[in-house]
N, C-alpha and C positions, 0 to 999 in steps of 0.2 A: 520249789519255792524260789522265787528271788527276792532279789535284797536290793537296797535302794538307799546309800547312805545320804542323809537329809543335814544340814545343819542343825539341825534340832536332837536328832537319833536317828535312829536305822525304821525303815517302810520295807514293812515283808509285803510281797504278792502272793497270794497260796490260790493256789486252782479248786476249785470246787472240788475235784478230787480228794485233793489233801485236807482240807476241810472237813469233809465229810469223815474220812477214814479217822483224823485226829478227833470231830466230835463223839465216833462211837465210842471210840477208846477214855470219852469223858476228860481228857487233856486240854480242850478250849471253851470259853465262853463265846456262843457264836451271836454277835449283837446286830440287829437288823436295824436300819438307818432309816427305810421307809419313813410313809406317813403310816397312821393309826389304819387306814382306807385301805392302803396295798395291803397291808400287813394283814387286815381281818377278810379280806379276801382269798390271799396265798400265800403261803411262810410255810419256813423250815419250821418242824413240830420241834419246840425247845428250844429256838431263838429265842431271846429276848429282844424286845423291840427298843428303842432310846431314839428316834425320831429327830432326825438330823436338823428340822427348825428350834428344835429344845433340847439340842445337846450341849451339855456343861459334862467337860472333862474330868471334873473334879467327884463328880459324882457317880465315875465309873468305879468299876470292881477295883480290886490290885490286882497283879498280875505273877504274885507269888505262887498259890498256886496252882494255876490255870491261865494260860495266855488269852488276849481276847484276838477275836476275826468280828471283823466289823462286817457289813455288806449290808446292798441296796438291791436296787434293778438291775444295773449293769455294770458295776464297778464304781463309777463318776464320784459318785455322794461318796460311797464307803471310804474311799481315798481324799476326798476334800475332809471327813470327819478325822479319819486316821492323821493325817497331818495337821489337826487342831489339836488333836490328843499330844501329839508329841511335841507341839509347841507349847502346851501348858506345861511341860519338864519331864515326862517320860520320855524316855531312853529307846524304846521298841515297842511295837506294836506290828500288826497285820491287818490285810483287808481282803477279801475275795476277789479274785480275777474275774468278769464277768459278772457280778451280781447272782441274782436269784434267776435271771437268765439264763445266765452260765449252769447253775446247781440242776435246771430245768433241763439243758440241753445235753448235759452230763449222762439223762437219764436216773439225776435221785430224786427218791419220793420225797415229796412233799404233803402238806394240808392244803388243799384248795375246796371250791366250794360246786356242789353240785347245783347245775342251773336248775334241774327240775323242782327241787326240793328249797335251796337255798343252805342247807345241812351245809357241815364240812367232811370232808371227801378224803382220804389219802389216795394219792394220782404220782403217777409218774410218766413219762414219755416213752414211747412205745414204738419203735420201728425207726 
């Protein structure tokens, strides 16, 4: 993880790695930033989504006790969100390196959607 001290608080980066391993362990809230569209397409199974056009900080979780990982596609969104979060007065937060990209190219599963079907699919990357 790094660390990224902001005038507002501190911007963790965590790798989809870390993320991953800290989501099994049920340690973080991992929030998707997406739209409604990416997200019912392909997501983390247990993300929750807070859709970075209609994000209001205030209406996030706390962070007593469970940290949040924010993440989008590629990073971009999760880190413009995460420093709106910390400019409304929180102290720390985190965002995924890479997005769901990243989470994808890591080789973790995911929910995605079967073309033939349109159903939802658990997939992962493969070779």
């Amino acid at each position: 993880m790094k660390t990224e001290p902001l005038a507002n608080g501190t911007l963790e980066t965590w790798t989809a790695q870390e993320a991953a391993d800290a989501f099994a362990r049920d340690e973080i809230v991992l929030i998707d930033v997406r739209t409604p569209q990416e997200y019912s397409f392909e997501r983390i199974e247990g993300a929750l989504l807070a859709p970075m056009q209609a994000f209001q900080p205030t209406h996030m979780p706390g962070q007593t006790d469970k940290r949040i990982v924010f993440h989008c596609g590629s990073g971009a969104r999760s880190k413009k969100v995460a420093e709106k979060y910390l400019a409304a007065g929180h102290d720390r937060v985190a965002h995924m390196e890479g997005g769901f990209g990243g989470w994808k190219e890591a080789g973790l599963s995911y929910t995605g959607t079967d073309m033939a079907t349109g159903a939802p699919k658990q997939m992962k990357k493969t070779g």
